[in-house]
C-alpha positions as CSV (number, residue, x, y, z in Angstrom):
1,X,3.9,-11.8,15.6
2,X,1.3,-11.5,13.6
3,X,-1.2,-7.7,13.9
4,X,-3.2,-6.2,11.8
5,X,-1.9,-2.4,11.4
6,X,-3.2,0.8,9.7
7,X,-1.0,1.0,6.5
8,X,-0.9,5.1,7.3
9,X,1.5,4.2,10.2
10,X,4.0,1.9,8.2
11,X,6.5,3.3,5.7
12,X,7.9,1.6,2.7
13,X,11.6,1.2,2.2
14,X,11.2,3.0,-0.8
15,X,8.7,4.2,-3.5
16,X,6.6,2.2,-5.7
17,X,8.3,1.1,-9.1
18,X,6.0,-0.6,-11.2
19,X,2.8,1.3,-12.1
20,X,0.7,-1.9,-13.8
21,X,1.3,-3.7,-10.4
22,X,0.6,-0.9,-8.3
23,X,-3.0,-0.5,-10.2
24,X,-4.0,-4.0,-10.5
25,X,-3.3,-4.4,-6.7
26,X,-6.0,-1.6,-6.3
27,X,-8.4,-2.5,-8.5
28,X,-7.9,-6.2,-6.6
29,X,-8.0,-4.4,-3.3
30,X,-10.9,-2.5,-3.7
31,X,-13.3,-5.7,-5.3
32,X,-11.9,-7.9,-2.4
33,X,-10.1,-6.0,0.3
34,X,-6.7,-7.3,1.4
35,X,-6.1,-10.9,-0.1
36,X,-2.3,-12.7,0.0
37,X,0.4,-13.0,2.5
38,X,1.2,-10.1,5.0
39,X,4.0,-7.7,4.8
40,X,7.2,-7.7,6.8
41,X,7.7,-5.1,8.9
42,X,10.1,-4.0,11.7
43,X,8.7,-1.7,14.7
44,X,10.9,0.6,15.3
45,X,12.0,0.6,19.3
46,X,12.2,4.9,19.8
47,X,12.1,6.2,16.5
48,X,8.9,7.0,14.3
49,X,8.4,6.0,12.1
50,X,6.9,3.4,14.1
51,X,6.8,0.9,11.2
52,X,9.2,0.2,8.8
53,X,8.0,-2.1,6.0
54,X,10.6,-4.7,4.8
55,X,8.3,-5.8,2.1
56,X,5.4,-4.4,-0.1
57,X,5.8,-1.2,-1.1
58,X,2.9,-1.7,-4.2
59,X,0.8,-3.5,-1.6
60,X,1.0,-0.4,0.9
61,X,0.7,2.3,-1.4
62,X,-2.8,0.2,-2.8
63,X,-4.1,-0.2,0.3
64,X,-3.8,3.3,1.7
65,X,-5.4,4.1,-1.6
66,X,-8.2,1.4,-1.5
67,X,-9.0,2.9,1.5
68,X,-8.2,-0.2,3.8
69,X,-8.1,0.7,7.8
70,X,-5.4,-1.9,8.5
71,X,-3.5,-4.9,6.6
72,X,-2.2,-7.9,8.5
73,X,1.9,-7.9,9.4
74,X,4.3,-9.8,10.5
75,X,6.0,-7.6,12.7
76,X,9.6,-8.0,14.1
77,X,11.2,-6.6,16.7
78,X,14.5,-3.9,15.3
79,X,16.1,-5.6,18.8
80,X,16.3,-8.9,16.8
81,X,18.5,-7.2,13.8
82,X,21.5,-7.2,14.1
83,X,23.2,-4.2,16.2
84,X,24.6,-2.3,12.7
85,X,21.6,-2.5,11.0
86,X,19.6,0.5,10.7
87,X,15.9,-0.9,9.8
88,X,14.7,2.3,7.5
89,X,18.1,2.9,5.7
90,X,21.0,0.1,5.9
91,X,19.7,-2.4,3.8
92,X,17.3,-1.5,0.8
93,X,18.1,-4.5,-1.8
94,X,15.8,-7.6,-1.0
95,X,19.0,-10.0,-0.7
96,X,20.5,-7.8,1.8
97,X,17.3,-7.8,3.7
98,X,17.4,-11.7,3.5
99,X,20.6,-12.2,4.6
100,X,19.9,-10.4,7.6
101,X,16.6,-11.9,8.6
102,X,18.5,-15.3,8.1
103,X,21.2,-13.9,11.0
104,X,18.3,-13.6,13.0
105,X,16.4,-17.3,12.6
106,X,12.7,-15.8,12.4
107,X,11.7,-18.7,10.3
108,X,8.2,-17.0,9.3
109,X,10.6,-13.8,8.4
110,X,12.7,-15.1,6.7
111,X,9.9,-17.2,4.1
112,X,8.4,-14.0,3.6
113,X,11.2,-12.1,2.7
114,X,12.2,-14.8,0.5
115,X,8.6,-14.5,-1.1
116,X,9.5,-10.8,-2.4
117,X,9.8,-10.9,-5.7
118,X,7.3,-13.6,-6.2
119,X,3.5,-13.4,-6.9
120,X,1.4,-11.7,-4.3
121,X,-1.9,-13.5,-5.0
């Protein structure tokens, strides 16, 4: 399902890495808002956070500071992962991720995941 979501309320697997990206994604954010695909993320079923984002970490972190009030995501439900998978903490590596979207056959998940790594814009 697709939402748009205030990036405050969704949490990044991890921190941003790569400085350069981070800044030309704000600079590019605050000329033309959001632009590119949407981020993955799972909503949580009891726990907060709420959000947990399966991709974008640069994207989030540029948008919170470009001052954006939401940024579109496709959002899956943590009932669809599999029962041992913990969706802030099992499963940090992108092909990990991957595999597990592929066990659940969200189609649009899946291409996005698989986009990770690629070029955002």
């Amino acid at each position: 399902m697709n939402d748009m979501i205030d990036p405050q309320l969704i949490k990044p697997l991890h921190q941003m890495r790569n400085q350069r990206l981070f800044r030309e994604l704000l600079n590019s954010m605050r000329k033309n808002g959001w632009q590119g695909r949407p981020l993955l993320v799972i909503e949580r079923e009891s726990k907060e956070p709420w959000y947990v984002a399966w991709t974008g970490s640069h994207r989030i972190a540029a948008a919170i500071d470009a001052g954006l009030d939401e940024v579109p995501c496709y959002v899956l439900d943590e009932s669809l992962l599999p029962e041992e998978v913990d969706a802030e903490w099992g499963h940090v590596q992108d092909y990990e991720r991957l595999a597990i979207l592929r066990k659940t056959g969200d189609e649009t998940a899946i291409r996005l995941m698989d986009l990770e790594g690629r070029p955002i814009w």
